[in-house]
ROTOR-17477 format. One line per 10 residues: number of its first residue (from 1); for each residue x, y, z of C-alpha. Coordinates in steps of 0.05 Angstrom, whole numbers, always signed. Example, Ala and Ser with C-alpha at 12.3 -4.5 7.8 and 13.67 -1.06 7.14 Angstrom:
BEGIN
1) +246,-90,+156 | +273,-21,+143
END
This chain:
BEGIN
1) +2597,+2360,+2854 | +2626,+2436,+2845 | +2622,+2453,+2773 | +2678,+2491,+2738 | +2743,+2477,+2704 | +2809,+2490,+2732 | +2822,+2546,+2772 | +2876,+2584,+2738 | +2899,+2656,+2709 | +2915,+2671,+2637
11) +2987,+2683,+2657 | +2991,+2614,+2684 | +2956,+2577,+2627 | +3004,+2518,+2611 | +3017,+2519,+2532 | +2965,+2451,+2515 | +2936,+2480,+2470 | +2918,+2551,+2456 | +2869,+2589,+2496 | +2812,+2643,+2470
21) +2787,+2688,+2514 | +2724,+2707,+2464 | +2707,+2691,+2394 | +2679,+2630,+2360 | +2709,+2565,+2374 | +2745,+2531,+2322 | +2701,+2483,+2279 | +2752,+2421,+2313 | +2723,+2439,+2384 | +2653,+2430,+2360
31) +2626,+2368,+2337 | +2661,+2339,+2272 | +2614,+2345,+2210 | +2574,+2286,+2200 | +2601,+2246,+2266 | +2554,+2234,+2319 | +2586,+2251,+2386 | +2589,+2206,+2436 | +2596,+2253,+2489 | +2531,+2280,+2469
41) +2492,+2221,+2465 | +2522,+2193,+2532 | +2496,+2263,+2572 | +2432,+2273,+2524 | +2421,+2189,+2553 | +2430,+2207,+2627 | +2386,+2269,+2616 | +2326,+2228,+2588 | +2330,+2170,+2634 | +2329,+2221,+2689
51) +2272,+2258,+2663 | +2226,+2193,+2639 | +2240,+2174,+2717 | +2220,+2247,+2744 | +2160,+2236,+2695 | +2137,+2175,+2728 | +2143,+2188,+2799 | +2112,+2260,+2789 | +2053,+2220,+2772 | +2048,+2176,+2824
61) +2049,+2237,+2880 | +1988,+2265,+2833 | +1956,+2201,+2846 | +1970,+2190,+2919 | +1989,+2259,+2944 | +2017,+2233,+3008 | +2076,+2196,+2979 | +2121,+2260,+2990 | +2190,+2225,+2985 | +2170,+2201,+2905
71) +2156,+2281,+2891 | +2226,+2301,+2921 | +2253,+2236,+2879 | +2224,+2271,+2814 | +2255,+2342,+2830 | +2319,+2306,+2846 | +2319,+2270,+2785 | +2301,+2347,+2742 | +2358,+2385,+2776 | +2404,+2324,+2750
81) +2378,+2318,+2682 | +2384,+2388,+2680 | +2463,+2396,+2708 | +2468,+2344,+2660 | +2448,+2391,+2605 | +2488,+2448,+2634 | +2547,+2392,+2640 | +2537,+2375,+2557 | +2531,+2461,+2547 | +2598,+2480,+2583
91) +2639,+2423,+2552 | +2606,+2458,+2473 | +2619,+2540,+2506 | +2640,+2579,+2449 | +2669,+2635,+2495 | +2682,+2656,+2571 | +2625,+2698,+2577 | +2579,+2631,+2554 | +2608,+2581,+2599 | +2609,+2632,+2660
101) +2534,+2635,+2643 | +2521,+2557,+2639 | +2560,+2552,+2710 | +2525,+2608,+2735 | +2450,+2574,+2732 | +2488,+2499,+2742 | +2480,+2528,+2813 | +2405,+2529,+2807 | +2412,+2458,+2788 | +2455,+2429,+2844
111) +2419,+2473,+2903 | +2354,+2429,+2863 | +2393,+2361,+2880 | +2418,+2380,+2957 | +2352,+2405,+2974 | +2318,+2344,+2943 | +2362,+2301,+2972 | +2359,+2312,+3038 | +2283,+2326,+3032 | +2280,+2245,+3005
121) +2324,+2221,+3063 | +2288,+2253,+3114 | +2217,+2219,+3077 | +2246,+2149,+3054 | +2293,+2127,+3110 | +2263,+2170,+3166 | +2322,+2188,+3193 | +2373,+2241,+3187 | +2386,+2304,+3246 | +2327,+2361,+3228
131) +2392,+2404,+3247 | +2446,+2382,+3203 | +2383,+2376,+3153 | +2365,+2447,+3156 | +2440,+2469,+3165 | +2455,+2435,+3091 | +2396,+2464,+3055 | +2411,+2539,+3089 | +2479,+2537,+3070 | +2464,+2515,+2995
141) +2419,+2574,+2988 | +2459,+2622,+3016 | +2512,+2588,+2960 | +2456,+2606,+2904 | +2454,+2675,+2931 | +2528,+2690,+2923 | +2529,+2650,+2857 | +2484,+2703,+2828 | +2513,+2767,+2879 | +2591,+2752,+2875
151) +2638,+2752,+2811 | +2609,+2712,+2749 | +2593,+2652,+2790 | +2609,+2613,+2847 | +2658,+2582,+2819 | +2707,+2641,+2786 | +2699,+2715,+2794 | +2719,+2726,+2721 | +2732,+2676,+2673 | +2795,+2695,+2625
161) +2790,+2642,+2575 | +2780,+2565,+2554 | +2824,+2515,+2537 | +2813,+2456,+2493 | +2821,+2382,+2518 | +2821,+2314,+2481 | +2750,+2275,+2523 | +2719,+2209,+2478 | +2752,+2225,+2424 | +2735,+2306,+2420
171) +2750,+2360,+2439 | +2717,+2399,+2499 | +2713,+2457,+2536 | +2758,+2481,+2610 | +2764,+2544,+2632 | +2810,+2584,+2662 | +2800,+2641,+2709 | +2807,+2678,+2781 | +2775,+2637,+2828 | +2723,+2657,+2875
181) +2738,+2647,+2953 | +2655,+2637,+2965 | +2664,+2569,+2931 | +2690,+2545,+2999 | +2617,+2549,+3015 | +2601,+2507,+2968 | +2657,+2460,+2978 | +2633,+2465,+3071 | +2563,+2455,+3050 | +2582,+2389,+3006
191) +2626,+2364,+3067 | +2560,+2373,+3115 | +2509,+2340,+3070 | +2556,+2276,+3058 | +2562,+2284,+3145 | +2479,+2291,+3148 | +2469,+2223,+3097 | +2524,+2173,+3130 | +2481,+2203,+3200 | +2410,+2178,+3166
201) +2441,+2114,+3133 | +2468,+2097,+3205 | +2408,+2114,+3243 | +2374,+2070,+3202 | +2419,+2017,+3205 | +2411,+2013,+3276 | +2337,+2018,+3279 | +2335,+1949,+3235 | +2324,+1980,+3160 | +2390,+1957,+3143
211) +2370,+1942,+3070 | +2346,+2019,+3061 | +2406,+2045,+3093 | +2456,+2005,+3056 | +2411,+2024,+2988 | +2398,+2096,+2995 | +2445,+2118,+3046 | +2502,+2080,+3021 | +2490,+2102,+2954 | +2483,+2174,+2972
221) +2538,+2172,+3002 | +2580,+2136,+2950 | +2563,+2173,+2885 | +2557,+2250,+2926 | +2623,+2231,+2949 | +2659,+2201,+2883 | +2617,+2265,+2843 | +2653,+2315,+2898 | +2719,+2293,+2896 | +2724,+2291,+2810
231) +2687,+2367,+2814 | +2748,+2385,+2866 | +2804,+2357,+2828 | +2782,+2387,+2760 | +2771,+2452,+2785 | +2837,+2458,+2824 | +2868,+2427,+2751 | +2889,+2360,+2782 | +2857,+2323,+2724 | +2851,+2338,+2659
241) +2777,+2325,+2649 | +2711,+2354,+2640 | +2659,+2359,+2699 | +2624,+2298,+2700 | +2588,+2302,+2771 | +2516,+2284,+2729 | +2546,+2217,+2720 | +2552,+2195,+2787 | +2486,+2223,+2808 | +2453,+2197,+2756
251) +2481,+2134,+2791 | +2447,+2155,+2854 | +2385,+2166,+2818 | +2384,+2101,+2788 | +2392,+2064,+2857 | +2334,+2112,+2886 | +2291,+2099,+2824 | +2301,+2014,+2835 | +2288,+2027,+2908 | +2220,+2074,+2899
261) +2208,+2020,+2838 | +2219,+1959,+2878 | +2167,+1986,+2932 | +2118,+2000,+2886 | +2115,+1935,+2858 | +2114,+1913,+2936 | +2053,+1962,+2942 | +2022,+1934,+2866 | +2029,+1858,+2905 | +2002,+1873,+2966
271) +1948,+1913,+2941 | +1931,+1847,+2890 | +1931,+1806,+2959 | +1886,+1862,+2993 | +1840,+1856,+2934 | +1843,+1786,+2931 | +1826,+1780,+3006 | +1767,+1834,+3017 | +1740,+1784,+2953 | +1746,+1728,+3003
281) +1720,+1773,+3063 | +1661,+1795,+3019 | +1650,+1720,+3003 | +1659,+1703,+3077 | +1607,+1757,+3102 | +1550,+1732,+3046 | +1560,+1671,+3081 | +1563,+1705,+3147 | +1500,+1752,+3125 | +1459,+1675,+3095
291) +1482,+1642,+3170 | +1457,+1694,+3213 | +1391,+1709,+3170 | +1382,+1635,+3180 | +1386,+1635,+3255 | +1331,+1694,+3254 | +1394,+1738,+3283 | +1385,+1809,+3280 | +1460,+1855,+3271 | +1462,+1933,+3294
301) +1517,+1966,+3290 | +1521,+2040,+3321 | +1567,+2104,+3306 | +1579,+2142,+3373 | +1611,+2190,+3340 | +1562,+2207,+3293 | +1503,+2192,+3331 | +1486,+2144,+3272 | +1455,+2066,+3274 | +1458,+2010,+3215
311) +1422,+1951,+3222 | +1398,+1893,+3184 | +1327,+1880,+3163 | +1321,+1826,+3207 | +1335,+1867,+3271 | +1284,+1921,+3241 | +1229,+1858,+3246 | +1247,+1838,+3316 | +1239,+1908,+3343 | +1183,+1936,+3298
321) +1211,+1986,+3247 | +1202,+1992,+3173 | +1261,+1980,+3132 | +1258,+2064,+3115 | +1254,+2092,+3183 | +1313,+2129,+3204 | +1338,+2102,+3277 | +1349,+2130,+3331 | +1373,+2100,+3403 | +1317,+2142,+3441
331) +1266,+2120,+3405 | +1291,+2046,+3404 | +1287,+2051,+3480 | +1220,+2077,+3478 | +1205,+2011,+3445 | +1231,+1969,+3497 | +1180,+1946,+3566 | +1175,+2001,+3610 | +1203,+1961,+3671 | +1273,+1944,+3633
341) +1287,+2016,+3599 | +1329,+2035,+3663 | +1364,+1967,+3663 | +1389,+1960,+3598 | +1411,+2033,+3593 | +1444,+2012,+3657 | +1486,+1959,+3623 | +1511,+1998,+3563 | +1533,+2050,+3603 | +1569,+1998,+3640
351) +1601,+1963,+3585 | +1631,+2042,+3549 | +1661,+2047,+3615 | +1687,+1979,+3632 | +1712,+1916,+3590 | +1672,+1937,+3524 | +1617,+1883,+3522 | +1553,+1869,+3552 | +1488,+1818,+3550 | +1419,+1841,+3561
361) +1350,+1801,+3570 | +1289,+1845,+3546 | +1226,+1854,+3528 | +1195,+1889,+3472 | +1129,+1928,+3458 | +1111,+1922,+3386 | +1069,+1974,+3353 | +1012,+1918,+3355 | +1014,+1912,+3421 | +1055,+1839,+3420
371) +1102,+1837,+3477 | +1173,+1800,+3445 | +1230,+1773,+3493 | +1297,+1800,+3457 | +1366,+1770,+3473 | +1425,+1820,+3462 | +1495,+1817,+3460 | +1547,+1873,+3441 | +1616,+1897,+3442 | +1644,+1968,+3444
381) +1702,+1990,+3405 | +1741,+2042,+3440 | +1793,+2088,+3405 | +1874,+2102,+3426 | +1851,+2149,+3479 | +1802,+2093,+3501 | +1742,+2132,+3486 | +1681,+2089,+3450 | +1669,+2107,+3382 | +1629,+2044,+3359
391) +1576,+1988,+3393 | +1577,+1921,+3353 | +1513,+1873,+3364 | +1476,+1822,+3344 | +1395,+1808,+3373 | +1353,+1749,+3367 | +1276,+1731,+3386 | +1283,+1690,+3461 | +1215,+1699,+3465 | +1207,+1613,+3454
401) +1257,+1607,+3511 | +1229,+1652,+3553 | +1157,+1615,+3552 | +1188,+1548,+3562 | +1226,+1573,+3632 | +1173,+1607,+3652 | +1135,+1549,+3643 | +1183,+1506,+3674 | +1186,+1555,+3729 | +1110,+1542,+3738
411) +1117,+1465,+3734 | +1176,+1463,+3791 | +1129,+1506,+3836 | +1072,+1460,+3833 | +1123,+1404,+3848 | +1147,+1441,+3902 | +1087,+1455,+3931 | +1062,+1385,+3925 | +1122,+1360,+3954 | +1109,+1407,+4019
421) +1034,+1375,+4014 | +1070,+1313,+4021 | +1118,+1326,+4081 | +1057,+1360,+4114 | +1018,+1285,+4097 | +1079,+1252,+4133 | +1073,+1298,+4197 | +997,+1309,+4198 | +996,+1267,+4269 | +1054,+1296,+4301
431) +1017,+1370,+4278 | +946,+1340,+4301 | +983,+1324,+4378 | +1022,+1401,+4366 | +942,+1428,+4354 | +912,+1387,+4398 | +958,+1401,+4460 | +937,+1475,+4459 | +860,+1460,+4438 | +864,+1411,+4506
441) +899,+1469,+4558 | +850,+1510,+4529 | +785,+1468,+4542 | +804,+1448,+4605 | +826,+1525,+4630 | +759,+1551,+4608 | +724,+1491,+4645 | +761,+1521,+4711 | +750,+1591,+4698 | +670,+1569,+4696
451) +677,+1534,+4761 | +704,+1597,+4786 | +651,+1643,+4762 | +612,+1598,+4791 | +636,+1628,+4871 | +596,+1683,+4900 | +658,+1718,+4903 | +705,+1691,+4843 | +787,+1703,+4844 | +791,+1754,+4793
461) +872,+1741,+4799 | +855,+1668,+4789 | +814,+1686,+4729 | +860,+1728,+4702 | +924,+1676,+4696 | +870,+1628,+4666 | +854,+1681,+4609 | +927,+1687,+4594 | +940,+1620,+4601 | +884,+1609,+4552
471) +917,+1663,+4502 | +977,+1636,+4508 | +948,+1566,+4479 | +916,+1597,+4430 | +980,+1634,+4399 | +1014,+1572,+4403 | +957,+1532,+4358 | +958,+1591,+4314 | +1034,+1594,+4304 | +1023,+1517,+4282
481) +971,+1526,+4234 | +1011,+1599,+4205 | +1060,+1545,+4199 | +1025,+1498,+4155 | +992,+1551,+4116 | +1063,+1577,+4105 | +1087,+1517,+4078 | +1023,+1495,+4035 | +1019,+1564,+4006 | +1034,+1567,+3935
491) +1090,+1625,+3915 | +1141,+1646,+3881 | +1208,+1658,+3901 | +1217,+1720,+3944 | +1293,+1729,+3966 | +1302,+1776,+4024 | +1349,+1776,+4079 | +1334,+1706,+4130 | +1365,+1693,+4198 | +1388,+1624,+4202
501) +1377,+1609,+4273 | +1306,+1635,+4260 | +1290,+1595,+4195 | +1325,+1531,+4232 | +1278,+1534,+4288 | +1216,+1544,+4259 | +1229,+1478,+4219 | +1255,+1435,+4283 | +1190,+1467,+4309 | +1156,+1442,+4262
511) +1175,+1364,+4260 | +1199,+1364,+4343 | +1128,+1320,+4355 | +1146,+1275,+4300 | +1215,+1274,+4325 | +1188,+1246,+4400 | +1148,+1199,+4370 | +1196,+1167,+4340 | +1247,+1170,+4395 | +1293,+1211,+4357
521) +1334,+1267,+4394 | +1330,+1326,+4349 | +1391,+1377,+4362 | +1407,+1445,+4333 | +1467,+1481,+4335 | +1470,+1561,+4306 | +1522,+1618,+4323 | +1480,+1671,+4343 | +1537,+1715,+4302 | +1515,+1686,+4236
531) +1500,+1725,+4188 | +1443,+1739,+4152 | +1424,+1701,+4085 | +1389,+1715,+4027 | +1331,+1671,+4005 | +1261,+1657,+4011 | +1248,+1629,+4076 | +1185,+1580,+4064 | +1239,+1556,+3997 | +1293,+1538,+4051
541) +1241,+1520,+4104 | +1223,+1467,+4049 | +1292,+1451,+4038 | +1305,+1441,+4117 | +1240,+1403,+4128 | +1247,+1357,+4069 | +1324,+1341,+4089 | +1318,+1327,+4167 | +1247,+1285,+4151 | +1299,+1238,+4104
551) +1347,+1242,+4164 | +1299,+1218,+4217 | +1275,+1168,+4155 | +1340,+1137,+4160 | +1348,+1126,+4232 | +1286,+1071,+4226 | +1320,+1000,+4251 | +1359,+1037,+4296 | +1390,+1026,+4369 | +1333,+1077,+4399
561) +1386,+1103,+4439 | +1426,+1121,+4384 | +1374,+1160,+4335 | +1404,+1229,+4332 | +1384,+1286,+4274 | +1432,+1343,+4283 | +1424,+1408,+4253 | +1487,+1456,+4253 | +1501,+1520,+4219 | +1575,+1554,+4200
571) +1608,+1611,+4162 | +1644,+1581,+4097 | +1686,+1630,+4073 | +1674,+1696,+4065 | +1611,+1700,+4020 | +1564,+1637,+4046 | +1543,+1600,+4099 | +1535,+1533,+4099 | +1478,+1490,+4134 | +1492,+1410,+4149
581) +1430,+1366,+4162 | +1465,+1300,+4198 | +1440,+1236,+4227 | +1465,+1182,+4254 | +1443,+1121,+4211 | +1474,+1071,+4159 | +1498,+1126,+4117 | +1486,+1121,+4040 | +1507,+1059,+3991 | +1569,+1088,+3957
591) +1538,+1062,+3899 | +1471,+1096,+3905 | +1516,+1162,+3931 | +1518,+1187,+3859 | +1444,+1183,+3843 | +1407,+1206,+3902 | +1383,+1272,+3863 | +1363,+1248,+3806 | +1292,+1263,+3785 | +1248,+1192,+3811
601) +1305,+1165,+3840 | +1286,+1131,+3912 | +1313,+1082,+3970 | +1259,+1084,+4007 | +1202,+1028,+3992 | +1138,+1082,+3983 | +1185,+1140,+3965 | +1172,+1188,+3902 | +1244,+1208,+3884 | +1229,+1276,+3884
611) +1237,+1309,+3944 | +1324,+1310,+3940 | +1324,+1339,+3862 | +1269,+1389,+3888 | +1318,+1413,+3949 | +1371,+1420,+3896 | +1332,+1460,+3851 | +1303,+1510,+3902 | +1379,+1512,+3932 | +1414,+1526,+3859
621) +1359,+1577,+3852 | +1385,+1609,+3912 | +1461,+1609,+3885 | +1483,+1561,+3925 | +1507,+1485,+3927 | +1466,+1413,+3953 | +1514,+1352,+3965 | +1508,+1299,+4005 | +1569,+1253,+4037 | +1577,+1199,+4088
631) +1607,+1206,+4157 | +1663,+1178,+4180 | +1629,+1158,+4246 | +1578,+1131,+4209 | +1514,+1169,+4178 | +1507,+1209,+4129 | +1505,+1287,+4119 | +1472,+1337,+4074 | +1492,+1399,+4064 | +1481,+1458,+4034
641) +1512,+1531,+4018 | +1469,+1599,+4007 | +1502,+1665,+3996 | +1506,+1724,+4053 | +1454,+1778,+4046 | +1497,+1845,+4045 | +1549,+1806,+3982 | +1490,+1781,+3944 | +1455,+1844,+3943 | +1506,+1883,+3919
651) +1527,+1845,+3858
END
């Protein structure tokens, strides 16, 4: 691609033809009279297809300025039209001086095309050494200095004349001259851009772009190659021809033009498809937007980064705020109950710092004065340095929900409470002989202390032992009836830490009379290492009482000597502890084994059916388990799970 004809002397001139070194040129070296040329039309051709192209992609870098690679396309495709032109001018020089000066600014043209070139490799295939990238474009300015600086051109340092050659049918322009020894520079700096694109067209053959490198690499390669090697051999006068290097890059713009085309077309498709599916999202969200309206679902969206929150007029009705208000996430927690502020600022903190989502319960003060239960769930969008920028969510009223449990809540505590009513009916004589033991030491130790009064000279240290034997009674009646009143008492669940051993006793306590009556031997078995649970003790008294009663219910029938309740205690695991309530009866029906807590469901002959599903309740309530199972030594055994104080409190 080095312009110039062959590099020759006027004493070596080989007698072709005869050589001028100024003057006109005859009227056969210039186009014949009436006879269009087809050398002219063939270059004036390349010329305009390269400019219409340079046109076209020019235009789409004004429309998208970021498409860098068609911008260097259209300047490559200008510096070939115009060597093209410069081609076409030195083939029509009428003397030395004017071809020297159509070589001369050819220069301008190629250092256009290397520096283009490389600029589109480097942008299309990303690939190519930055190096070898900058090392081509340095050296081809340096050329461009030297072209203007040293002899005529780059090419020759004078030019002594031209000599006519037979091309299409005409006759065209060579010259002859004293070669310059910069065009080695020119000819290095050819030699390390052809090195730079087989570097980018293998790079990006290896990295899976094979197409790319085999189209724009390859071709680069090909055509600056093929146009290098016929600029060579007509300048040393190997061939008799004109320079025709604009041919073969006009080739390599026409393969970069079908590749740049071929993606825009790719780009025009996929655009259609992008259009064609935001009209399907934007169908999909009206029906989205219609769903959610009609599930009275609220959406919020807010901007982190901005400090900024959307949401729908349906989430502006559920917390209070006119459809104009401008909102802001202080005063939306200024609208929420003062008791749940801390708790659901609590949660979103939690979810920008861990997984990205979170679920809040609240409540809601309207401006009227209406308290509203709001159910909220959200996730958190987190950028590449995993910092949030945006909180997704969608709110609805739970405020229907909220009555109904707390209603049910209300409902299972009255059934719990009548079933301890109940359990207290079933042991109101065994309690009547616990009151009545104490009521009867007592009566009969203040009887003998008045007998002893009675003495001139009473035993005070007598005296004194009946007084505390009388306290003593009375602490003991009193523990039975704080007892009762425990149990009877109507409450609401109140977890706090409960020693096992304690709770268990109080409840054998409790039914030990009963137990004696009926001849059953009550035992109890507790590490005193347990750990502490977490529940409300008269809950699990309940539970306890209500289980061991059914136990002892059981053993009716029974061998007397057999009638055993056992209550034992255990670590399960790490987290729990898990409570067994055992006796030593017929065991349960396996078919009867699946239904014993359902609701009304009842072996015994006067039996409600709701004393099991009650247990099961209060222990679920507690986050633990209820299950019952036969022994294999006969009997059956319930048992039941509740989680360790110090792990349940800090979840």
């Amino acid at each position: 691609m080095q312009p110039g004809g062959p590099a020759r002397s006027a004493l070596r001139t080989p007698p072709v033809q005869k050589s001028r070194r100024d003057g006109a040129v005859p009227h056969c070296c210039g186009e014949p009279k009436g006879v269009i040329s087809l050398i002219t039309i063939i270059w004036s051709m390349n010329a305009s297809v390269c400019l219409t192209l340079a046109a076209i992609n020019f235009l789409v870098w004004c429309k998208n300025r970021e498409t860098w690679a068609n911008l260097f396309f259209s300047l490559l495709a200008i510096g070939t039209a115009a060597f093209a032109f410069c081609e076409l001018w030195m083939m029509r020089a009428g003397t030395p001086a004017q071809f020297a000066t159509v070589l001369k600014w050819a220069h301008v043209a190629v250092w256009l095309i290397v520096v283009s070139l490389v600029a589109f490799v480097r942008l299309h295939l990303k690939a190519g050494r930055p190096w070898l990238a900058w090392i081509v474009c340095g050296l081809r300015t340096l050329a461009l200095v030297l072209n203007f600086l040293v002899g005529q051109n780059l090419n020759y340092l004078e030019i002594t004349g031209l000599r006519h050659i037979s091309f299409l049918g005409e006759s065209v322009q060579m010259a002859e001259g004293v070669p310059n020894p910069w065009i080695r520079l020119g000819q290095l700096n050819l030699l390390i851009l052809l090195i730079f694109l087989a570097d980018a067209s293998i790079t990006a053959w290896r990295r899976g772009d094979r197409y790319r490198a085999l189209a724009v690499g390859g071709g680069a390669v090909f055509f600056i190659l093929f146009s290098t090697l016929q600029s060579v051999l007509v300048f040393w006068g190997l061939v008799q021809i004109p320079i025709m290097a604009s041919i073969s890059i006009v080739g390599l713009v026409a393969v970069m033009g079908y590749e740049l085309s071929s993606e825009m077309i790719r780009a025009a498709q996929l655009a259609r498809k992008l259009q064609e599916s935001e009209a399907g999202l934007h169908e999909i969200e009206e029906r989205m937007r219609l769903a959610v309206e009609g599930v009275d679902f609220g959406i919020w969206i807010r901007d982190l980064a901005r400090n900024e929150i959307w949401a729908t007029d349906k989430w502006r009705v559920l917390f209070g705020f006119p459809e104009t208000e401008r909102l802001e996430f202080d005063h939306i927690l200024q609208r929420l109950h003062p008791e749940d502020r801390d708790a659901v600022r609590l949660v979103l903190e939690k979810a920008t710092e861990g997984d990205g989502s979170d679920e809040a319960e609240f409540r809601v003060v309207l401006p009227s004065g209406e308290v509203r239960w709001i159910g909220s769930r959200a996730r958190v969008e987190f950028d590449g340095a995993g910092k949030p920028i945006l909180v997704r969510g969608v709110s609805h009223d739970i405020t229907g929900r909220k009555d109904a449990e707390q209603e049910t809540q209300n409902l299972r505590r009255e059934i719990a409470h009548v079933g301890r009513i109940s359990m207290m009916g079933q042991l109101a004589s065994a309690l009547a002989h616990e009151i009545n033991q104490p009521l009867g030491a007592i009566l009969r130790n203040a009887e003998a202390a008045e007998v002893f009064l009675q003495n001139a000279s009473p035993d005070l240290d007598e005296i004194r032992a009946i007084l505390a034997d009388i306290r003593n009674d009375d602490q003991r009646a009193g523990n039975v009836i704080d007892r009762m009143r425990g149990l009877l008492k109507r409450q609401d669940l109140d977890k706090r830490p409960v020693d096992v051993g304690d709770l268990v006793s109080e409840v054998t306590a409790l039914v030990r009379s009963d137990a004696a009556a009926r001849k059953v031997k009550l035992d109890e078995k507790v590490p005193e290492d347990l750990p502490l649970v977490r529940g409300d003790r008269v809950h699990l008294q309940q539970v306890l009482l209500n289980l061991i009663l059914n136990g002892m219910d059981s053993l009716n029938g029974m061998d007397k000597k057999s009638r055993r309740v056992s209550v034992t205690a255990h670590l399960n695991g790490a987290q729990t502890v898990e409570i067994a309530v055992s006796d030593t009866g017929c065991g349960i029906p396996a078919d009867k084994l699946a239904h014993i807590f359902d609701p009304f469901f009842t072996t015994k002959a006067n039996g409600m059916g709701m004393g099991l599903p009650i247990s099961r309740k209060i222990i679920e309530a507690h986050n633990g388990r209820l299950w019952a199972e036969n022994r294999n030594e006969g009997g059956a055994s319930f048992r039941f799970t509740l989680p360790i104080a110090e792990k349940d409190a800090s979840k």
